[in-house]
N, C-alpha and C positions, 0 to 999 in steps of 0.2 A: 563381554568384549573388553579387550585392554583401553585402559585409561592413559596409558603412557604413550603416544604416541608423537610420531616425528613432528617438526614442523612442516614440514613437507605433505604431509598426511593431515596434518588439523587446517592447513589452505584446502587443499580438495576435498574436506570435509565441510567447510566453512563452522567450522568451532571453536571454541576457546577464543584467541585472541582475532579469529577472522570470522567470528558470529556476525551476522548480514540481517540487518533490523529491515521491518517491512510496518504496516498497519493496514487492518479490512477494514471494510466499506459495506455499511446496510443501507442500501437506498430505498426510501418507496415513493414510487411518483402518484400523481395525481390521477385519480380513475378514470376521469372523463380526457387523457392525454389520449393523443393520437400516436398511431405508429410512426410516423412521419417527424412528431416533434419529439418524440424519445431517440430516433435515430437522430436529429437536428441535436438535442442534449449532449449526447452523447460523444458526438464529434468534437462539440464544442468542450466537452469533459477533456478529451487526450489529446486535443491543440493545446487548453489554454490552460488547465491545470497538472495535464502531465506532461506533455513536451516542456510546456515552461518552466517546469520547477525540474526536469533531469530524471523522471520518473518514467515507471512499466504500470498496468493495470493488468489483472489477471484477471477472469470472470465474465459475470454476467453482468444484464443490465442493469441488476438491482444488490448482488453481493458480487466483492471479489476481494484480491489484494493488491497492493499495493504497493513495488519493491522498487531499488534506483534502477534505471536504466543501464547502467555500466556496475561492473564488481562494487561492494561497500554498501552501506547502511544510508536508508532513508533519516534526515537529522529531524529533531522536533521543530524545526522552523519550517519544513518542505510541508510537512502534516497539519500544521496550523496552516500554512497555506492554503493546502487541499480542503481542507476544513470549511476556512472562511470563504473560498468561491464557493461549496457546495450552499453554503449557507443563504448566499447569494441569490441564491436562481430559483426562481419560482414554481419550477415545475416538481418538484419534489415538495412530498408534505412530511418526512421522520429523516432524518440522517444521526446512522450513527457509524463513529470513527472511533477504531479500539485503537488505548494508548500502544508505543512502541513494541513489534514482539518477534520473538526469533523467526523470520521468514524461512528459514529451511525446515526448522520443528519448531512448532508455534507450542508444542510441550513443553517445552524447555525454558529455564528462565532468563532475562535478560543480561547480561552482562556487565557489572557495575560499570567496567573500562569501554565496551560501546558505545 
């Protein structure tokens, strides 16, 4: 596939200078958690760490990702944020949050100007 392409084409692509940073999410909760406080978790996950910080969640209870709500790149301040509420809450016993990575192809390397 051509490398030369328009600007026009590297927007609807999201590459090169329009690469779209995202970060996943390994959760694991507590065994003896009820259905009820993992759905309770979880609300309180996309109120208060992703509505608030301008963010989407993709996935499941325990993995997914994590992209901006509107076009652009998740910044490492939004992630540290994510982070430190998750770190918060007691119903989880592992969290793990992978550094920065290209949300369209997570193959792909990060962009130094991202």
């Amino acid at each position: 596939m051509a490398t030369n392409r328009s600007r026009r084409l590297r927007k609807k692509l999201c590459v090169d200078e329009f690469q779209e940073l995202g970060f996943e999410l390994n959760l694991d909760f507590k065994e003896d958690l009820s259905d009820e406080a993992i759905d309770a978790f979880l609300d309180a996950f996309l109120a208060e760490a992703m509505d608030a910080n301008g963010l989407d969640y993709v996935g499941g209870d325990d993995f997914g990702l994590v992209c901006k709500a509107t076009r652009g790149s998740v910044t490492e301040a939004q992630r540290a944020a994510v982070e430190a509420w998750l770190k918060g809450r007691s119903e989880l016993t592992k969290i793990e949050v992978s550094p920065l990575l290209d949300a369209w192809y997570p193959e792909k390397p990060v962009n130094p100007a991202s």
